[in-house]
Structures are given as C-alpha cells and as structure tokens.
LOFIFI-17314 format. One line per 10 residues: number of its first residue (from 1); their letters; for each residue x, y, z of C-alpha. Coordinates in Angstrom, 3 decimals, always signed. Example, Ala and Ser with C-alpha at 12.3 -4.5 7.8 and 13.67 -1.06 7.14 Angstrom:
BEGIN
1 = as = +12.300 -4.500 +7.800  +13.670 -1.060 +7.140
END
This chain:
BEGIN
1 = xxxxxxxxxx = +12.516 +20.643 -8.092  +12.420 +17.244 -10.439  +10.177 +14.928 -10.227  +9.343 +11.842 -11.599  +5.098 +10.425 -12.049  +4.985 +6.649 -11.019  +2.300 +4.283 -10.802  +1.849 +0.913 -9.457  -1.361 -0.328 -10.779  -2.545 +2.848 -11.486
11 = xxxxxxxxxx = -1.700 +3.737 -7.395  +0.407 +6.995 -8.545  +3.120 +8.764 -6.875  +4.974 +11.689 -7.413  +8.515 +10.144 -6.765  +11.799 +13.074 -6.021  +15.116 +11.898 -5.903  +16.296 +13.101 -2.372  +19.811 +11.250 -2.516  +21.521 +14.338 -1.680
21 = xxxxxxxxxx = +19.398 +15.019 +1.522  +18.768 +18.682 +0.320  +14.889 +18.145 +0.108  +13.231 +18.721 +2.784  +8.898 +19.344 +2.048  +6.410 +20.470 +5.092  +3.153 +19.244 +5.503  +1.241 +21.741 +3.430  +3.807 +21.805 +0.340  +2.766 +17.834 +0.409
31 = xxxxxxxxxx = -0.433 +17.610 -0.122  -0.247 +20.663 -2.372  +2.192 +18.698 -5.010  -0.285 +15.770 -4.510  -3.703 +17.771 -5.409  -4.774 +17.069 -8.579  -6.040 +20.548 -9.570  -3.479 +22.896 -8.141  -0.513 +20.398 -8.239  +1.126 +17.740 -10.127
41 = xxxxxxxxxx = -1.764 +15.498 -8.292  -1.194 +12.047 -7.011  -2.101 +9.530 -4.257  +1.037 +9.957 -2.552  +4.710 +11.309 -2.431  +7.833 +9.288 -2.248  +11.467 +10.970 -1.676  +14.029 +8.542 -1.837  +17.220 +8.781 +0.037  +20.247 +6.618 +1.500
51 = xxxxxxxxxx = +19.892 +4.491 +4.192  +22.211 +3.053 +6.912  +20.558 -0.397 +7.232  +19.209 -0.713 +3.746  +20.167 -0.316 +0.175  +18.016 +2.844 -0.446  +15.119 +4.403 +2.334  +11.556 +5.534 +0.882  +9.843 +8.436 +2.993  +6.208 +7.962 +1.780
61 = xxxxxxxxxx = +3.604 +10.373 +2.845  -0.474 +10.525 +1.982  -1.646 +12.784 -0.534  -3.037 +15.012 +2.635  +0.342 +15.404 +3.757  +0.436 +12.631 +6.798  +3.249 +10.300 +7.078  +2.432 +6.170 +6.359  +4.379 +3.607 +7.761  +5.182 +2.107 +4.097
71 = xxxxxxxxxx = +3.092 +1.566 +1.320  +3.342 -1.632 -0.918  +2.711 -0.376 -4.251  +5.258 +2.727 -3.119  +8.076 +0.073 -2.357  +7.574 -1.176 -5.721  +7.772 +2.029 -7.933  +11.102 +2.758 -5.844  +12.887 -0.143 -6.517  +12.412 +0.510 -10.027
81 = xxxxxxxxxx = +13.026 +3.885 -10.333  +16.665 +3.306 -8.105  +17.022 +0.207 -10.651  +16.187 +1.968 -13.864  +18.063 +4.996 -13.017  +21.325 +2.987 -11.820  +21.568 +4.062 -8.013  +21.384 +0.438 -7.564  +22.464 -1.659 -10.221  +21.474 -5.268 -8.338
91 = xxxxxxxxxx = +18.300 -7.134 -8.939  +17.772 -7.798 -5.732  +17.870 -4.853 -2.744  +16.915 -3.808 +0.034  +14.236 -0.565 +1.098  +13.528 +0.995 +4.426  +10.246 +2.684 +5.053  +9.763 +3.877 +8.416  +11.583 +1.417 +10.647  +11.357 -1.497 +8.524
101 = xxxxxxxxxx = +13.111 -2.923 +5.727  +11.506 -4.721 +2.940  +13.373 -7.408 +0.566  +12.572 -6.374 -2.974  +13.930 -8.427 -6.316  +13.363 -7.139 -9.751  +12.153 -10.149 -11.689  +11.069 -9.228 -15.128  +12.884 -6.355 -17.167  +11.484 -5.300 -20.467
111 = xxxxxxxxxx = +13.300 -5.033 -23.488  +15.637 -1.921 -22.386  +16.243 -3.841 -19.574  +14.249 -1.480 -17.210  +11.967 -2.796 -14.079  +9.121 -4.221 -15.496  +7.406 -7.212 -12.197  +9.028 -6.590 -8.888  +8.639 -9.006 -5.750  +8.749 -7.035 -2.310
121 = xxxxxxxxxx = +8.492 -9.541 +0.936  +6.107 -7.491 +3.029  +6.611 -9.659 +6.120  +4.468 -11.313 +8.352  +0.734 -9.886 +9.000  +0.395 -8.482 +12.740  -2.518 -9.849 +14.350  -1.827 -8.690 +17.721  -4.516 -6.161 +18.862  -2.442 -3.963 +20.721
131 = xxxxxxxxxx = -0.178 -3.605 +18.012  -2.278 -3.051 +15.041  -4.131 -0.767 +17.510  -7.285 -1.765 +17.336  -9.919 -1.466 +20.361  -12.147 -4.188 +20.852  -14.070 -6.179 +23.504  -13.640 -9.714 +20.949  -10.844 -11.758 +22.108  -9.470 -12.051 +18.360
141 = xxxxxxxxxx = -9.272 -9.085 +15.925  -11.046 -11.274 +13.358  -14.783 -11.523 +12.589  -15.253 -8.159 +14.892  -18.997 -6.687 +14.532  -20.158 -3.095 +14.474  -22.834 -0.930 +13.494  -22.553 +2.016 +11.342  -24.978 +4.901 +11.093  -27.433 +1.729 +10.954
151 = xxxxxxxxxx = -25.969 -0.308 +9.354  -24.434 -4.129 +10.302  -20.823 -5.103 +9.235  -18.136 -7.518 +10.253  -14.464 -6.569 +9.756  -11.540 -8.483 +10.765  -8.605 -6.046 +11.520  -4.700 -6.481 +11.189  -1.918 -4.257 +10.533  +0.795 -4.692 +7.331
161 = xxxxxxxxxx = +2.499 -2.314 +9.214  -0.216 -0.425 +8.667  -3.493 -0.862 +10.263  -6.149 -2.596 +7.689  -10.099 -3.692 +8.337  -10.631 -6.209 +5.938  -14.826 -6.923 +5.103  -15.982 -9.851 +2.591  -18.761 -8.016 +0.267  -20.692 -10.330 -2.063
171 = xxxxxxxxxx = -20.610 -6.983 -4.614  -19.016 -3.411 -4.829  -21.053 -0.509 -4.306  -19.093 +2.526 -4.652  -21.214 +4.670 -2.205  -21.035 +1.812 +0.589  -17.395 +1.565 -0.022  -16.990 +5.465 +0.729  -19.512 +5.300 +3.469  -18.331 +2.622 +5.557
181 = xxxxxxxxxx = -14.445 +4.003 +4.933  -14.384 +7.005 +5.713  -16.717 +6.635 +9.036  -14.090 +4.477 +9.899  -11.405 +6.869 +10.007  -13.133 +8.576 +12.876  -14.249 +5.829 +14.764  -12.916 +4.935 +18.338  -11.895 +1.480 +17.312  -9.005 +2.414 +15.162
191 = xxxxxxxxxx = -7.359 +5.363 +17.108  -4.183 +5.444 +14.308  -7.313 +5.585 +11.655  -7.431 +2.376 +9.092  -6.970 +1.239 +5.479  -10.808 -0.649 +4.787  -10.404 -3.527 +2.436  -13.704 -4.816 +1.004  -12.659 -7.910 -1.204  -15.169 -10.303 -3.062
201 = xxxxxxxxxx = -14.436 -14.020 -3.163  -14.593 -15.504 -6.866  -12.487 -18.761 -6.305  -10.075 -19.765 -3.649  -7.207 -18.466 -5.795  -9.014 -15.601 -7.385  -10.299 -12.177 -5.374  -11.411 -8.999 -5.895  -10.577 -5.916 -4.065  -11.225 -2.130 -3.836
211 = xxxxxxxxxx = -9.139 -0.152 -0.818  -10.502 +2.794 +0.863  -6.882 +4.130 +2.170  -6.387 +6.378 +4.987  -5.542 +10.062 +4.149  -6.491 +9.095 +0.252  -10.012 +7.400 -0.112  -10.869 +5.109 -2.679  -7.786 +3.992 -4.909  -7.074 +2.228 -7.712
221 = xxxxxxxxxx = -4.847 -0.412 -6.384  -3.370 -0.840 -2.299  -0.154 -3.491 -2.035  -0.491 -3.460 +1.448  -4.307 -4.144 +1.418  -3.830 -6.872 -1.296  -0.947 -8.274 +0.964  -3.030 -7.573 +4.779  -6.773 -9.237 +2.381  -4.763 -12.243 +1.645
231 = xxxxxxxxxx = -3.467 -12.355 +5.255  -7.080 -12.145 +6.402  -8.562 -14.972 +3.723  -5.585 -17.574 +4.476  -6.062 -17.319 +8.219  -9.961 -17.989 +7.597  -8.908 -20.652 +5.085  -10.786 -18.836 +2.735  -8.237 -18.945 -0.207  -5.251 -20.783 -0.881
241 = xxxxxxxxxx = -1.344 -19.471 +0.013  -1.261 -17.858 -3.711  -3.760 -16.245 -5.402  -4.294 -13.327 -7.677  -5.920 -10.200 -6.752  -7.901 -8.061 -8.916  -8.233 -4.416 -8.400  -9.707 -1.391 -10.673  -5.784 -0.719 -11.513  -5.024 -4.262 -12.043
251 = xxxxxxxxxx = -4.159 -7.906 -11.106  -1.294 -8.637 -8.430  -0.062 -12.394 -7.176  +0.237 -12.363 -3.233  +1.893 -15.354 -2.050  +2.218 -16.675 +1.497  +5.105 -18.295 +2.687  +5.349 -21.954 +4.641  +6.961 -19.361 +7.671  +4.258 -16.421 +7.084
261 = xxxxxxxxxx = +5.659 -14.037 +5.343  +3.824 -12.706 +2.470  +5.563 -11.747 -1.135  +3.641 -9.170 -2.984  +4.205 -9.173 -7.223  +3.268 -6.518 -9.406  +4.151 -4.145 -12.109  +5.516 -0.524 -11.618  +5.728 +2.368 -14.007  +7.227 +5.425 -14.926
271 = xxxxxxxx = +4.481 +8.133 -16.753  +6.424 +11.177 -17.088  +9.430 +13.757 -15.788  +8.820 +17.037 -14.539  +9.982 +20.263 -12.658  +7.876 +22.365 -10.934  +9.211 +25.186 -8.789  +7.991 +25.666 -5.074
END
C-alpha cells in the first residue's frame, strides 16, 4: 500500500490515496500504521476518496484507530496533496469529512507551483450544549467550573464539529496540560470525550496554544482547536476577529467572519512517499 507523510504544522498524517475505493483499513491496522515504533507513526490517518456532494471526501481517523468528525489541519494537507498531485486542478474546492463540507482555496503556491498556505472555512462554532454534548448544570457552556483530582479550573466548551474545552492559562506546564486532558476524556461532562485547548493571551491579536486532542494527547498543532480557541476568545471579547495563533508546530491566522464563520490559514506539507505492505 502507498502512502504519502503530511504535516500541517508539524500535526502529521499518514495520507493514502483511496480514489479507487479499494482500501478499506480496520480499527487495529489504524492505529498500527499510526504507532510510531511499529508503524510508519503519525497523529492520524487520512484516505481520500470521491465524494457525491464535494470535490474530494477525507475519512480521518485518530492515531488509536477512532473515527473524528474532521480535523482542520487534516483538511488542509488534503487539499494539497489532491492539488499537487492533479486530482483537482482548481484553487479553490470543496472537502467532505464526515457529513460536512468545508470550502478550502489554495492561496500561496511555491515556486513549482505546489500548495504552499491554504484557507479552509471551518464554519460557524456550535455553542449549543446539547449539540456539542456537553453536560452541565450552567445555563451557558462558557465559563463552566470543575474540580479535578483537587484541583480548580474553568473551561468554556463548544464543538468545531468536534467537541473542544477551551481554558485561559497564564503559562504552559506540560504535566498540567496532560493531567487536566486526559482526566477529561473520562469525565461525565463530555460523554463523546473532548479536544482541551489551554491558550495564553499575549495581545488581543496574538495567542498561544497547546491542544491535548482526543485519541492523540498533546500535539504539535490542532486547526480545529485554533479555529474552536478563537471562537471562545471573540465571544468573550477577549481578542479581536483576526489574530494569529502560535503553537509548538507553528503560527496560523484564524479569522472570523461579520456572519460567524471562521477561516482557518496555514501551511501544509509533504515529508516523504512510502509503501509498506499489510
């Protein structure tokens, strides 16, 4: 089987061409291709494939195998692998992930004219607790408080399809990032699990963020977090409609729309080509 390593911000993928349909991985061949010491290793795996309602369709699933409703930084590395590789030879396309489809534009090519800064409009951030899920006696899913294994946070929760917490630190600290994220994949509130945000404030245009995912952990970049922090800030009027967002893998501009919706742009890369034999 051929594969191709991808990276958005240094969130990688292992990325299979599934035009054909004649792919078909189970749960355990997934997460084996995604482990780092026994597979090709990766955060997650992308097969692309035609779509009925959309230009091209990205299946994304977790490095442990489960399926995600899309994945930002996934969206991007698949619009330019289609573009690069001529399946679609427009700037602008279309992707479905899941039961949504994302507008994506390719607005910077490098000198041998492959995808270089894509645009994907993520859509509007759900703040609707029933639909995020999220369980909670508040009235609003922002500003929630909760107390894990002793210790006080506040979270405000939303989903981008997928569910995120999102929790203003003043600084990172690595172990209270894994702490708090994974003991909130097994709590009650967020019965689908949850993508933990914790973003630090520099300026009202300028944020950092690390992202625990679900089914991953700590990453080095998340373009749905990035899209569902900026969601969070604006609504607080805690940062402007665009402003850049730093993470370990890099910087990415998120900007809010006058109706809501909210346009991701970042880079995407292509590492390497493989086979590997299943």
């Amino acid at each position: 089987m051929n594969f191709c390593k991808m990276h958005g911000l240094k969130n990688d993928f292992i990325v299979i061409d599934n035009i054909d349909n004649n792919i078909k991985l189970s749960y355990n061949q997934t997460a084996f291709l995604c482990d780092r010491k026994a597979g090709i290793g990766a955060d997650g795996l992308i097969l692309i494939r035609l779509s009925n309602t959309a230009d091209i369709t990205m299946d994304y699933y977790n490095c442990d195998g489960s399926i995600a409703q899309v994945c930002g930084n996934g969206l991007r590395c698949t619009a330019k692998y289609v573009y690069d590789n001529g399946i679609i030879k427009n700037n602008k396309l279309t992707i479905q992930s899941c039961d949504k489809i994302y507008n994506c534009e390719i607005t910077k090519t490098d000198d041998k004219n492959k995808a270089d800064l894509i645009s994907v409009n993520m859509g509007k951030a759900e703040f609707d607790k029933s639909k995020i899920p999220v369980k909670t006696e508040n009235e609003s899913p922002l500003d929630i408080r909760l107390n894990i294994d002793g210790e006080e946070i506040k979270l405000s929760a939303l989903a981008m399809p997928n569910p995120h917490a999102v929790i203003i630190v003043d600084n990172f600290d690595l172990r209270y990032i894994e702490k708090i994220g994974s003991s909130l994949q097994d709590n009650e509130m967020f019965p689908q699990k949850v993508n933990v945000n914790f973003v630090k404030i520099n300026a009202d245009d300028n944020v950092e963020l690390i992202t625990y995912e679900r089914g991953v952990g700590i990453t080095q970049a998340c373009g749905s977090g990035a899209c569902a922090t900026a969601a969070v800030l604006n609504k607080k009027s805690l940062c402007k409609n665009k402003i850049n967002i730093k993470m370990p893998g890099g910087d990415m501009i998120i900007q809010i729309s006058q109706d809501n919706d909210i346009i991701m742009t970042g880079q995407a890369a292509a590492v390497f080509r493989g086979e590997i034999n299943l």
